[in-house]
PyMOL commands that place a pseudoatom at each C-alpha (Angstrom):
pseudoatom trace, name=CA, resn=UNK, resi=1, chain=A, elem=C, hetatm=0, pos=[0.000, 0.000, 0.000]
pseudoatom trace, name=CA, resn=UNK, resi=2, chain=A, elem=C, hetatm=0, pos=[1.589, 3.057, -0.624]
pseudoatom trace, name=CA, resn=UNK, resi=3, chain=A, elem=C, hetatm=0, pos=[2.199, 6.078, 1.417]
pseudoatom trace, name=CA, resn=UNK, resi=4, chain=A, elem=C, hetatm=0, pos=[-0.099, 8.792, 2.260]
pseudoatom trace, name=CA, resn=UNK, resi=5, chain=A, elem=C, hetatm=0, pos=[0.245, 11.928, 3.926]
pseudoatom trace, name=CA, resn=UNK, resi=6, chain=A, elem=C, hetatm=0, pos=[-1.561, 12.214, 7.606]
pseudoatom trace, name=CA, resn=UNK, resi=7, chain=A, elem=C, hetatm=0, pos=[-3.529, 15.440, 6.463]
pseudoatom trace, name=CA, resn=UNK, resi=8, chain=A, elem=C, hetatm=0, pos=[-5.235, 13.358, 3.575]
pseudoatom trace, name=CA, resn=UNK, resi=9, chain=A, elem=C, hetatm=0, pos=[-6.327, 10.305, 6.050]
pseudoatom trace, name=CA, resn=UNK, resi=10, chain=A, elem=C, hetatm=0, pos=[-8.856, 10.249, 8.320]
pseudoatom trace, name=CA, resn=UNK, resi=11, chain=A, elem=C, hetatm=0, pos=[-9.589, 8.572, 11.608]
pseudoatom trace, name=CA, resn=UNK, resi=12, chain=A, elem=C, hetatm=0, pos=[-11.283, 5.477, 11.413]
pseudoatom trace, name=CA, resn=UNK, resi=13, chain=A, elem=C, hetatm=0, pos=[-12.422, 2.935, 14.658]
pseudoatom trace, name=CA, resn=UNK, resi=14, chain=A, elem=C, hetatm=0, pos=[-13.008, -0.375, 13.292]
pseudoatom trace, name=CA, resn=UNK, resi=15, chain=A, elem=C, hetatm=0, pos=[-15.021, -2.511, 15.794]
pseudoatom trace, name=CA, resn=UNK, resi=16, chain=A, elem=C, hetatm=0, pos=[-15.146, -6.629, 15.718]
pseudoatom trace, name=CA, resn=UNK, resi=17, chain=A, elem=C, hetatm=0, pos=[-15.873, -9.841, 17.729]
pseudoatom trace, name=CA, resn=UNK, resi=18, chain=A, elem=C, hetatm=0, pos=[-13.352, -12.001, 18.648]
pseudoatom trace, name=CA, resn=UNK, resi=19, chain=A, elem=C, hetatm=0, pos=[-13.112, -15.563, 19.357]
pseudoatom trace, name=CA, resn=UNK, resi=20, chain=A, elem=C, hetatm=0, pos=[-14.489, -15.314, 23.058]
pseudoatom trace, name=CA, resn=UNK, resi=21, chain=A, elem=C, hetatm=0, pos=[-17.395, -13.123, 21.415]
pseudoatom trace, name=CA, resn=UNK, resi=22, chain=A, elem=C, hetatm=0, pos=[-16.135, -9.572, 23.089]
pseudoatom trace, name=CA, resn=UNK, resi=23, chain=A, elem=C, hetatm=0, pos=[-15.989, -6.992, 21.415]
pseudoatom trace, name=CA, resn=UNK, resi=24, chain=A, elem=C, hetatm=0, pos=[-12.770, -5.322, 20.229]
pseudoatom trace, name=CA, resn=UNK, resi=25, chain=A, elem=C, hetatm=0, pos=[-11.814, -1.762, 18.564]
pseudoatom trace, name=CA, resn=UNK, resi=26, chain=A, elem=C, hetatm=0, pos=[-8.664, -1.117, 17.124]
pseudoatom trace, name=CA, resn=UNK, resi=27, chain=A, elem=C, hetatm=0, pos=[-8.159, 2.642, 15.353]
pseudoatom trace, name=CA, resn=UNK, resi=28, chain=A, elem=C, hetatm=0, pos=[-6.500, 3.613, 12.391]
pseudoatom trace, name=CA, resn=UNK, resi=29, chain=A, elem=C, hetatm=0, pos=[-5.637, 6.656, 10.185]
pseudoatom trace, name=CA, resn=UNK, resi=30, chain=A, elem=C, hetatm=0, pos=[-6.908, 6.095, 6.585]
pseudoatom trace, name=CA, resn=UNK, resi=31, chain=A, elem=C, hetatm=0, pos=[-7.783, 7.737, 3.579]
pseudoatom trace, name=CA, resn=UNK, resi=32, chain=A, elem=C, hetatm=0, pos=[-11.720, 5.588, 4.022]
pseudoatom trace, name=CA, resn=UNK, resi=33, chain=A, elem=C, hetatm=0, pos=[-13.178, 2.717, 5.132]
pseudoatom trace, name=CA, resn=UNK, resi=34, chain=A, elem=C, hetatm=0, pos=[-11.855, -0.046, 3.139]
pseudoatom trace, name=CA, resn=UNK, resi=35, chain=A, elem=C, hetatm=0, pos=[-8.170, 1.010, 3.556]
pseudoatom trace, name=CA, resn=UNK, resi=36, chain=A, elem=C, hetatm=0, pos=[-8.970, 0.767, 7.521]
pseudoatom trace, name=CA, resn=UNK, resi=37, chain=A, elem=C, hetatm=0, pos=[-9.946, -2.390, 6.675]
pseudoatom trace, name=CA, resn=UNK, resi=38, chain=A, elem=C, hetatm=0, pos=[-6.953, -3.438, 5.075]
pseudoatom trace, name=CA, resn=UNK, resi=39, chain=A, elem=C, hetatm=0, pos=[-4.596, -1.884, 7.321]
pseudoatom trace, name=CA, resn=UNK, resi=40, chain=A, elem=C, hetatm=0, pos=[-6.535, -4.044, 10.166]
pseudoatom trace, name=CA, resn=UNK, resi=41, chain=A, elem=C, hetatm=0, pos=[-5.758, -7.426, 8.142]
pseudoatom trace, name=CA, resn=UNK, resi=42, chain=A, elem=C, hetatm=0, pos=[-2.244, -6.124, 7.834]
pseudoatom trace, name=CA, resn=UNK, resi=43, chain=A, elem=C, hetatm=0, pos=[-2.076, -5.779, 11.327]
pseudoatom trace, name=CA, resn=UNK, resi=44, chain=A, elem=C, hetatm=0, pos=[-3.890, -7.980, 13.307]
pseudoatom trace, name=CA, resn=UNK, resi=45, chain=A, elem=C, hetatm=0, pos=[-4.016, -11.188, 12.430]
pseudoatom trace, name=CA, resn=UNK, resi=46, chain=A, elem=C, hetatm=0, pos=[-7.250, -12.281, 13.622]
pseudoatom trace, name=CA, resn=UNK, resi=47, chain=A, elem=C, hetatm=0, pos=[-8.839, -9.821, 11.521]
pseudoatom trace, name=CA, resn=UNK, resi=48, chain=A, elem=C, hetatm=0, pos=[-7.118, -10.931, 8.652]
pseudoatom trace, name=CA, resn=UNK, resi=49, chain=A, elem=C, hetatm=0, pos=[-7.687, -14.687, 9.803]
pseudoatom trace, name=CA, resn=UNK, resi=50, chain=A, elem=C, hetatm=0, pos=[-11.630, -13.733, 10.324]
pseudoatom trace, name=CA, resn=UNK, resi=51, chain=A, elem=C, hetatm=0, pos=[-12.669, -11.122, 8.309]
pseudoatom trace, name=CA, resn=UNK, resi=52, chain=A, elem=C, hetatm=0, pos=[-16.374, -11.931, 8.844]
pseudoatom trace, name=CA, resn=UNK, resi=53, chain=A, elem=C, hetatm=0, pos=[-15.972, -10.910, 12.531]
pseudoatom trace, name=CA, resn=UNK, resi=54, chain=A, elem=C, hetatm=0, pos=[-16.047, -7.261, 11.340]
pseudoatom trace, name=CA, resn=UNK, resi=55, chain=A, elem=C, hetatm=0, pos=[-18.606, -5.490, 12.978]
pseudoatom trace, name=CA, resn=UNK, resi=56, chain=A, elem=C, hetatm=0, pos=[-18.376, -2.148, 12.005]
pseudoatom trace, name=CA, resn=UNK, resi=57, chain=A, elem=C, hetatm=0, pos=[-15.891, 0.516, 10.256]
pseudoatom trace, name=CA, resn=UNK, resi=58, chain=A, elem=C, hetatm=0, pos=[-16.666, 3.888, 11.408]
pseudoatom trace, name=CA, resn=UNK, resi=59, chain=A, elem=C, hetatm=0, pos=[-15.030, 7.130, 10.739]
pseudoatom trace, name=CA, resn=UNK, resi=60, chain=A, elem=C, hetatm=0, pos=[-14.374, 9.759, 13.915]
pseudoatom trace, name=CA, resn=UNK, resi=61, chain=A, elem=C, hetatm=0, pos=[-14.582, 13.409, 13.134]
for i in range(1, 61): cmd.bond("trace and resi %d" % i, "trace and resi %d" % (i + 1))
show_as sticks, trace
zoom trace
């Protein structure tokens, strides 16, 4: 993925369950949703492993 400058990315909480069912939010700065969804798989592996436990994406202004 290439680079992109902080001022053109936005903040994004990305919200899923994990395998004991709790819920789990991990933030991210991205340019929209479906980057912070690929910078989750990138970085955590259960994501990436379970990308149906995605709950919710949603931007923070």
């Amino acid at each position: 993925m290439p680079s992109t400058p902080i001022k053109s990315c936005n903040k994004y909480v990305l919200s899923y369950k994990d395998s004991s069912n709790n819920t789990q939010q991990i933030g991210f700065y991205a340019r929209d949703a479906y980057d912070c969804l690929m910078l989750a798989r990138e970085f955590n592996s259960y994501v990436h492993d379970n990308p149906g436990s995605v709950m919710r994406i949603q931007q923070k202004f």
